[in-house]
C-alpha positions, 0 to 999 in steps of 0.5 A: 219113436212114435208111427204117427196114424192120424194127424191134427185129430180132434173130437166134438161132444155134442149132447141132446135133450136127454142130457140135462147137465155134463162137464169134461173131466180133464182136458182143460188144456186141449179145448178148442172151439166149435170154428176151431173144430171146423176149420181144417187148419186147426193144428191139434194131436197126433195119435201112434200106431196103439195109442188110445185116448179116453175123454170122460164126461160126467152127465146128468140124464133128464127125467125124460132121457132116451132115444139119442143123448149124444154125437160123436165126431171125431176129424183127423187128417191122414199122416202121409197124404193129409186128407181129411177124414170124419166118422160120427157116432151117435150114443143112445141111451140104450147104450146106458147101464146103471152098473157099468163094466169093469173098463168103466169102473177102471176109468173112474178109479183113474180120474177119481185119483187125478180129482184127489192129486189135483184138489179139484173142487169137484172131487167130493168126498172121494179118497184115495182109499175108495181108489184102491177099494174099488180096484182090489174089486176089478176081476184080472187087473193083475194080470194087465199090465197098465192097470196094475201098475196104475194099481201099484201107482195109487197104493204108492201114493196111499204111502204117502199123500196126507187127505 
């Protein structure tokens, strides 16, 4: 059972100038519009008590990249009164680091590996074993227990997935 928090929740990207090229990563199924996201009827996801989710955009910053890169607004309605809430956030580059934090390179090892289960054309040259490289370098991943299964998933799938 799930004690649903927020109803029809929904989340815009909008990028600025320091952002010269960007792609979601995964999703494809739950895109909706801008007029979609703006009307309030849009019947979208609902999020339980617990319950994060994690949209990945590969960007590619412009030469001259700084101030504001991008806003987030995230709409949901309330479970039990259905009024209507907003909140934004807006990312600036100061927010960037060239060496990212051991939840982001966690995050990549994630969507690398659906890039190889799915034989995305975006994949590059990444491998199964580069997965499992940089997640034998993540400092406690034995100790959380979803990011040790997701470990013991992808060594798994190591065992028997022909690249």
């Amino acid at each position: 059972t799930m004690n649903t928090v927020a109803k029809d929740a929904k989340a815009k990207v909008e990028f600025y100038d320091g952002i010269e090229e960007y792609r979601l990563i995964g999703y494809e199924n739950k895109l909706i519009t801008v007029e979609e996201f703006e009307d309030e009827n849009t019947d979208a996801g609902e999020l339980g008590a617990g319950l994060a989710v994690t949209a990945l955009y590969e960007v590619k910053l412009s030469e001259n990249a700084g101030g504001n890169l991008a806003e987030i607004t995230v709409k949901y309605k309330t479970p039990s009164e259905g009024i209507n809430k907003e909140s934004a956030l807006t990312v600036e580059s100061s927010a960037y680091s060239a060496v990212p934090d051991s939840d982001a390179v966690f995050i990549s090892c994630v969507a690398e590996f659906g890039l190889i289960l799915r034989n995305s054309a975006y994949k590059g040259k990444a491998s199964i074993s580069s997965v499992i490289e940089r997640l034998n370098g993540l400092p406690g991943i034995e100790e959380d227990p979803y990011k040790n299964e997701f470990k013991s998933l992808v060594i798994s799938a190591s065992e028997i997935y022909i690249q």
